[in-house]
RODO-2510 file (C-alpha; in nm, 4 decimals, decimal comma):
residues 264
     n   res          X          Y          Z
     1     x    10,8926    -2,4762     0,4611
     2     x    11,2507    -2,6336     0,5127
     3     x    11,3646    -2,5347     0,1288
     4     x    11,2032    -2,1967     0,1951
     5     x    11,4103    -2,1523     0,5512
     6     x    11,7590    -2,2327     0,3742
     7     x    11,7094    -1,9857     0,1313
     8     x    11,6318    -1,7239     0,3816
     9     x    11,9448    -1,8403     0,5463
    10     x    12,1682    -1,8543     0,2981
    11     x    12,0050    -1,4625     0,1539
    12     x    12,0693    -1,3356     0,5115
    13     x    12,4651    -1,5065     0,4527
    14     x    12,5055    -1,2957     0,1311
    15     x    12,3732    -0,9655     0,2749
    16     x    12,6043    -1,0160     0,6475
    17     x    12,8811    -1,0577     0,4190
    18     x    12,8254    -0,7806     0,1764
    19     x    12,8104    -0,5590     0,5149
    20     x    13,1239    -0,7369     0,6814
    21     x    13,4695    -0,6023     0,5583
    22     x    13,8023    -0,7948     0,4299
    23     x    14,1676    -0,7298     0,4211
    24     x    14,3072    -0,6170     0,0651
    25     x    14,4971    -0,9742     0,0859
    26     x    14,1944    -1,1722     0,0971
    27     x    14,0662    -0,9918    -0,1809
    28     x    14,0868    -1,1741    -0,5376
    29     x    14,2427    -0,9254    -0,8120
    30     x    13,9666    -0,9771    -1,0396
    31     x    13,7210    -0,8002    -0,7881
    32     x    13,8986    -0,5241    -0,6416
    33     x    13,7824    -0,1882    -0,7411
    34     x    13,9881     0,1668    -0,6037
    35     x    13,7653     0,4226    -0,7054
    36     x    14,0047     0,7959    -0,6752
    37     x    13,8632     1,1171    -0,6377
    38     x    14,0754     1,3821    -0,6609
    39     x    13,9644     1,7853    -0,6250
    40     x    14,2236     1,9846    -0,6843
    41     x    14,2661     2,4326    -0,5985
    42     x    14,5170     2,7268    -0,5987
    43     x    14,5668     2,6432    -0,2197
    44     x    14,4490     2,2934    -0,1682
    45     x    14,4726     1,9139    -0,2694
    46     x    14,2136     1,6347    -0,1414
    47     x    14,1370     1,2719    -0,2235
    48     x    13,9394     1,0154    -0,1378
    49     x    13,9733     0,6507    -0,1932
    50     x    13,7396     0,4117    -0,1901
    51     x    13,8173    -0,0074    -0,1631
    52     x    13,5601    -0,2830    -0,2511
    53     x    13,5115    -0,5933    -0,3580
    54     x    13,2875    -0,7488    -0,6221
    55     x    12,9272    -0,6159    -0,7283
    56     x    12,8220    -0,5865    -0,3827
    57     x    13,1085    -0,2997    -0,2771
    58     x    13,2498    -0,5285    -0,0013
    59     x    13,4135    -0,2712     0,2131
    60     x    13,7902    -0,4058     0,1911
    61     x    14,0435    -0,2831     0,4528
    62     x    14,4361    -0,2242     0,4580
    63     x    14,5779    -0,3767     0,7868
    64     x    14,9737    -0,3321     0,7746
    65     x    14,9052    -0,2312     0,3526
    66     x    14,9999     0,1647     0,3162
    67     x    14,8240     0,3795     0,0099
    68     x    15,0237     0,7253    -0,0408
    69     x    14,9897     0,9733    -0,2444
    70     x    15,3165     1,1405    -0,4077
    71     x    15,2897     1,5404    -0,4883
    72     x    15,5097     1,7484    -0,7671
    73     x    15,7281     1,9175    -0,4748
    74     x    15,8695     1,5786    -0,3704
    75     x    15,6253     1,5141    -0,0996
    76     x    15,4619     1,1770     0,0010
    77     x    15,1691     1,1369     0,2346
    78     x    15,0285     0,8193     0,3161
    79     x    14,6318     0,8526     0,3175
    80     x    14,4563     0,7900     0,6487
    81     x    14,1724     0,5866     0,7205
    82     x    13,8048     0,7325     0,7791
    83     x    13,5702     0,6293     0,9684
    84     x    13,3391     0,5053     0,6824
    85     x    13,4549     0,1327     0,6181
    86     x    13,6681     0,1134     0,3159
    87     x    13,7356     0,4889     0,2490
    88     x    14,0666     0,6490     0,2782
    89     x    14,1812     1,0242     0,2150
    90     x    14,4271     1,2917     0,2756
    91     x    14,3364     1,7032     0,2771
    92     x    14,7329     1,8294     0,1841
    93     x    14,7112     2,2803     0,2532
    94     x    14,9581     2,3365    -0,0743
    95     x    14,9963     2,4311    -0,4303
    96     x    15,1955     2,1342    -0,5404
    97     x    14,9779     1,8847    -0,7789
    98     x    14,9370     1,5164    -0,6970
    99     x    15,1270     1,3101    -0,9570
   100     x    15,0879     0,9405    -0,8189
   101     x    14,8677     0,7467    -0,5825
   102     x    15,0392     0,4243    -0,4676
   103     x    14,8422     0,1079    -0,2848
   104     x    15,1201    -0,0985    -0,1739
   105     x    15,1199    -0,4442    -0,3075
   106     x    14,8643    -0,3668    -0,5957
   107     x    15,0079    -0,1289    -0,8134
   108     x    15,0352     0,2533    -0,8855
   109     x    14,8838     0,5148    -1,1055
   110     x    15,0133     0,8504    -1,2105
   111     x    14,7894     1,1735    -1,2542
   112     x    14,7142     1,3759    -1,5721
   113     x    14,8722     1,7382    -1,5013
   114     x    14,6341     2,0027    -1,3915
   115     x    14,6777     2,3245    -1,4739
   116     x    14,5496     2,5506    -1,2047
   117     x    14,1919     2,6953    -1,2607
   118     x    14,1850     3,0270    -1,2080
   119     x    13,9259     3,3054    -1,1913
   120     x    14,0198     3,6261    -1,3732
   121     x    13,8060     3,9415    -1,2146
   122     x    13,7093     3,7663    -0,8997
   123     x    13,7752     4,0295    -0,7046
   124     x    13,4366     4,2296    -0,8476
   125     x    13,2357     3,9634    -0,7233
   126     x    13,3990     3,7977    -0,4320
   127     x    13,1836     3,8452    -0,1102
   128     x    12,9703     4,0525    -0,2729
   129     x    12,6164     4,1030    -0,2550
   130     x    12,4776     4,1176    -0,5870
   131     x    12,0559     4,1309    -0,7372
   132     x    11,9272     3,8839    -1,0047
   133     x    11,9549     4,1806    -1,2281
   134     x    12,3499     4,1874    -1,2013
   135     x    12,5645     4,0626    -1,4458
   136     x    12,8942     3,8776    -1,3974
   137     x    13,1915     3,9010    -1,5911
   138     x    13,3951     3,5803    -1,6180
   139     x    13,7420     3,5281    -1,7946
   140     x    13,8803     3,2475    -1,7943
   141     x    14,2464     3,0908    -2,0203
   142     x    14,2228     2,7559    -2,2398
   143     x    14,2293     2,4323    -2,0514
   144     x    14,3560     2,0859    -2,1945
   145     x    14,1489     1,9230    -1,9241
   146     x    13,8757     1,6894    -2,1061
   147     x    13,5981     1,9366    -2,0025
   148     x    13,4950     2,2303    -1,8230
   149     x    13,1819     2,3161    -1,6032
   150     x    13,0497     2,5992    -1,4945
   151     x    12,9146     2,5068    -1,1064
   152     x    12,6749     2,7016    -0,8908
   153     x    12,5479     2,6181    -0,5460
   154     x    12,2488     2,8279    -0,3608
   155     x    12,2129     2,7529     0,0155
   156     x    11,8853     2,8107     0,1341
   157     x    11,7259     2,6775     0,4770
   158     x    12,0157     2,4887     0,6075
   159     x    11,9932     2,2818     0,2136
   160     x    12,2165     2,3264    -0,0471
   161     x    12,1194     2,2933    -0,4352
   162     x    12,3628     2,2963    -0,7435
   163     x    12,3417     2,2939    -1,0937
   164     x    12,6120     2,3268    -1,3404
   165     x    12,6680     2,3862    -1,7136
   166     x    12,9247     2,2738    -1,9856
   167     x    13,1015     2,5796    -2,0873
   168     x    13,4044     2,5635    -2,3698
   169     x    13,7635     2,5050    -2,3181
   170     x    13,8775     2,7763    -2,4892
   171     x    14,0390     3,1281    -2,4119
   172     x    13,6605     3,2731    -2,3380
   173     x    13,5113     3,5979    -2,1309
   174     x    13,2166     3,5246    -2,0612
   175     x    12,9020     3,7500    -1,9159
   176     x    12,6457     3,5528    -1,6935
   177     x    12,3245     3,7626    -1,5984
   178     x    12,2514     3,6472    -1,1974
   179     x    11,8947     3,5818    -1,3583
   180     x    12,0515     3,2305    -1,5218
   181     x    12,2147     3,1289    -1,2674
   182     x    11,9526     3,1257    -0,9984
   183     x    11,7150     2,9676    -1,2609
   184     x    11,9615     2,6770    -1,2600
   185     x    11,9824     2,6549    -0,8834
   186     x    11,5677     2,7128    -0,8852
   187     x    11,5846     2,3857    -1,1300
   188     x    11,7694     2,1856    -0,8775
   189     x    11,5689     2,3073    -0,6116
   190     x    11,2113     2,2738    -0,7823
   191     x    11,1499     2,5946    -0,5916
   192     x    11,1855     2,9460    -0,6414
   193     x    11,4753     3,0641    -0,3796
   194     x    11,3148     3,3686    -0,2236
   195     x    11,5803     3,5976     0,0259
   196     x    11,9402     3,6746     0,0478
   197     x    12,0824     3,3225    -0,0991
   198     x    12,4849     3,2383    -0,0179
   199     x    12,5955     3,1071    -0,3354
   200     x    12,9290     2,9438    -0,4225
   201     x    12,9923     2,9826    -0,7938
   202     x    13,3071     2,7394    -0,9281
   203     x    13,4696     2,6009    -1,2148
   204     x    13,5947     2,2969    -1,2596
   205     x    13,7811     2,1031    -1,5182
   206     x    13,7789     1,7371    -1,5219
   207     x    13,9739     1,4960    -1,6702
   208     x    13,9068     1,1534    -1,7172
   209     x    14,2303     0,9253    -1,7248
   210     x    14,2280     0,5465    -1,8326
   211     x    14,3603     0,3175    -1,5805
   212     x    14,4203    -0,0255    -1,5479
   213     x    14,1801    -0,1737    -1,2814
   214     x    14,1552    -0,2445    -1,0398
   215     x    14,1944     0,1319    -1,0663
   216     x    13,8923     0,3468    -1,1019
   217     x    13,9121     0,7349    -1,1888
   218     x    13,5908     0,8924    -1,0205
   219     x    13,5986     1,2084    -1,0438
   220     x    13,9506     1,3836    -1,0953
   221     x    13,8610     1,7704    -1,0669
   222     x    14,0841     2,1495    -1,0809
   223     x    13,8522     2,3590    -0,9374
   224     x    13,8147     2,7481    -0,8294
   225     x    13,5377     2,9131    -0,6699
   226     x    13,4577     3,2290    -0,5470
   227     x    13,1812     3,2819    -0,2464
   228     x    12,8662     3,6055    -0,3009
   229     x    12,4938     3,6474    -0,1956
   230     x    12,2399     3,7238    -0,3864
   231     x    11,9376     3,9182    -0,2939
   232     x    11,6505     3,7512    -0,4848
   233     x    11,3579     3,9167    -0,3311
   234     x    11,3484     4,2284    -0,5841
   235     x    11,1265     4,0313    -0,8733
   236     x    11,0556     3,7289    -1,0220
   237     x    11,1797     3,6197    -1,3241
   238     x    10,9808     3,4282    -1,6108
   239     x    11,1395     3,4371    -1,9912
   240     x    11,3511     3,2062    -2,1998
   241     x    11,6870     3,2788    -2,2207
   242     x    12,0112     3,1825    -2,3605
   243     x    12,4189     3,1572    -2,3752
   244     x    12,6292     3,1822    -2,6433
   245     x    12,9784     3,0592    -2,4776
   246     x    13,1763     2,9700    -2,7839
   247     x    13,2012     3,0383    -3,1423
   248     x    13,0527     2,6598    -3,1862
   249     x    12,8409     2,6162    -2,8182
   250     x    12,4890     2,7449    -2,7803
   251     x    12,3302     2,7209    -2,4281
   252     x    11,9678     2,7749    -2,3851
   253     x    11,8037     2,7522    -2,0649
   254     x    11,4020     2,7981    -2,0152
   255     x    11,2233     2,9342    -1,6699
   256     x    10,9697     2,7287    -1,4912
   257     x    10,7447     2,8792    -1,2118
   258     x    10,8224     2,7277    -0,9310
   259     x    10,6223     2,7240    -0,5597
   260     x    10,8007     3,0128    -0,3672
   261     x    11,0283     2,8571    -0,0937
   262     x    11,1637     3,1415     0,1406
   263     x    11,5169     3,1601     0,2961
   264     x    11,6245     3,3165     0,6061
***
């Protein structure tokens, strides 16, 4: 009974320290992880940081320690503290990219260069209404980013659902039937979205830079997105279809009945 109580004890020590947080001093090198995510628009810049320690994602803190962030036009902002223990950000309204992130005392690391996503023929589609039987056409310039997705969101019911698709990197206009891309959002859903849906449709490129820890590129993103609804009450859709994106890039996608789920 004893041996069993001082392992409870010493469990419940582990887990109240996991929870508890500790200043980026205290913390050895070895287990210090700064996770970065960066997304990146034509009129926008945020990033999130994230500091913890060991396996457990100790929540580590920066009393008197600044983290900034340095931006192509000269500018430095030092990130501010949320209110979720360990996570730090900044939400910067310009077009100037963000070349370094700083953590003073640790180290720095610089940024890949983003070239600016942008959507060619927006303006046909943006805040729109469109049906399922609408097509889309998208043109978009080469990226050297490491990859490129295609990125749809439905809202329906106060929920939003998102799917996305690998599309190529390459100069490429590209024609996506509304059909598709509620099928993907259906997918994520496990429900066929019945009513006017508000859909975001983006594209991002990622890259994926190698750091030296304890820095940790998340998710480093240039995105741009236009906003539309569409009305998916006119008929239901059931077939196998496909996309043919790139000379070398074949996308297939296959329809699954799904229980209706209406949206108001």
């Amino acid at each position: 009974m004893l041996i069993h109580f001082k392992i409870a004890l010493a469990l419940t020590s582990i887990l109240f320290a996991g929870c508890s947080t500790i200043d980026i001093r205290d913390v050895e090198p070895e287990k210090l992880n700064i996770s970065v995510n960066v997304t990146q628009t034509n009129r926008s810049t945020s990033m999130d940081v994230f500091l913890t320690r060991g396996i457990f994602k100790q929540a580590v803190t920066t009393n008197n320690t600044s983290i900034e962030a340095e931006f192509s036009d000269g500018n430095v902002l030092e990130l501010v503290k949320a209110s979720q223990k360990g996570r730090f950000g900044i939400r910067q309204q310009n077009t100037a990219a963000v070349t370094r992130l700083t953590v003073q005392d640790t180290g720095s690391v610089d940024f890949p260069y983003m070239t600016p996503v942008i959507f060619r023929g927006r303006e046909q589609f943006e805040g729109a209404s469109f049906f399922k039987d609408d097509i889309l056409n998208i043109s978009l310039p080469s990226t050297q980013s490491d990859r490129r997705y295609l990125v749809a969101t439905g809202y329906c019911g106060g929920q939003s659902y998102t799917a996305e698709m690998p599309i190529s990197s390459n100069d490429i206009d590209l024609e996506l039937p509304l059909s598709r891309l509620i099928n993907m959002v259906n997918k994520t859903a496990e429900a066929d979205l019945n009513g006017v849906i508000p859909m975001v449709l983006a594209v991002e490129e990622r890259y994926f830079p190698v750091w030296q820890p304890p820095f940790n590129a998340n998710k480093i993103v240039a995105r741009d997105e236009t906003q539309f609804s569409l009305d998916t009450s006119g008929f239901r859709f059931k077939a196998s279809v496909a996309i043919n994106v790139s000379s070398n890039v074949f996308l297939g996608f296959q329809t699954q009945p799904w229980d209706v789920k209406y949206c108001f």
